[in-house]
N, C-alpha and C positions, 0 to 999 in steps of 0.2 A: 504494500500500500504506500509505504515512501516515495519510491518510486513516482506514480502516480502523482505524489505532493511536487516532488522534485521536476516534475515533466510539464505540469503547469503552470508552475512559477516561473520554467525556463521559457514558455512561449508568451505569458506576461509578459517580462522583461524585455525578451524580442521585442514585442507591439509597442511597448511604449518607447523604447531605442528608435527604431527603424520604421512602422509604420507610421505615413503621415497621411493627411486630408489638405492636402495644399501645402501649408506651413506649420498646421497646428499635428502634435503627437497624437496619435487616436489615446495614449492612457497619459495622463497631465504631469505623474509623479512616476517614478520608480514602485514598483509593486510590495508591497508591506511585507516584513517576514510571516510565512505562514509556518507552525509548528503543526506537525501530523499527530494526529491523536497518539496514545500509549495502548495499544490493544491488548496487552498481557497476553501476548499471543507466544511470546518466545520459549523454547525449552531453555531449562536451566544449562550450562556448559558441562560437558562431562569429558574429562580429559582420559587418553588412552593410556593406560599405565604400561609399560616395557611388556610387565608379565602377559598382561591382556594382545596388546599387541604380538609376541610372540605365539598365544592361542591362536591368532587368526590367520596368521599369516601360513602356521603348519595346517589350518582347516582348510585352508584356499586353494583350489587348482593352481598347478604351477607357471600358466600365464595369466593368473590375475596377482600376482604374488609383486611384481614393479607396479604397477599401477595401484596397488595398495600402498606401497612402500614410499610412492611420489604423497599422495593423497593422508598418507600421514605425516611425513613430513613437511608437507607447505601449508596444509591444510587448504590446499583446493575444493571445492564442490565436486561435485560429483560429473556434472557437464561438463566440465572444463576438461579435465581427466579422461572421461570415456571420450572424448571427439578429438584428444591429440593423435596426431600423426608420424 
């Protein structure tokens, strides 16, 4: 949903920069900061302990075994990971 907040603040700010009506700005001011609500939507953080991470890696097929290993240590998403090349 940030995003979303993030995306139409960024075409605000456009319109009021750049578009015009002859001379005048179609927005008069620079667009106000908007703050995105708090959804309490987040999981809490749970970090991978050696031990655990060792579980998983002897549970995994041996070519998911680097792409876990990337995926723990950057802490990339999961997209980002599966669609490298």
């Amino acid at each position: 949903m940030a995003r979303v907040y993030r995306t139409v603040i960024a075409v605000l700010n456009h319109a009021a920069r750049t578009l015009r009506d002859g001379k005048r700005p179609w927005l008069m001011s620079a667009v106000p900061r908007i703050e995105p609500p708090d959804w309490h939507d987040r999981l809490p953080l749970c970090r991978l302990t050696w031990e655990h991470q060792d579980r998983l890696l002897v549970a995994l097929p041996a070519h998911l075994v680097p792409m876990a290993l990337l995926a723990a240590s950057t802490g990339a998403r999961e997209q980002e990971v599966c669609q490298l090349r």
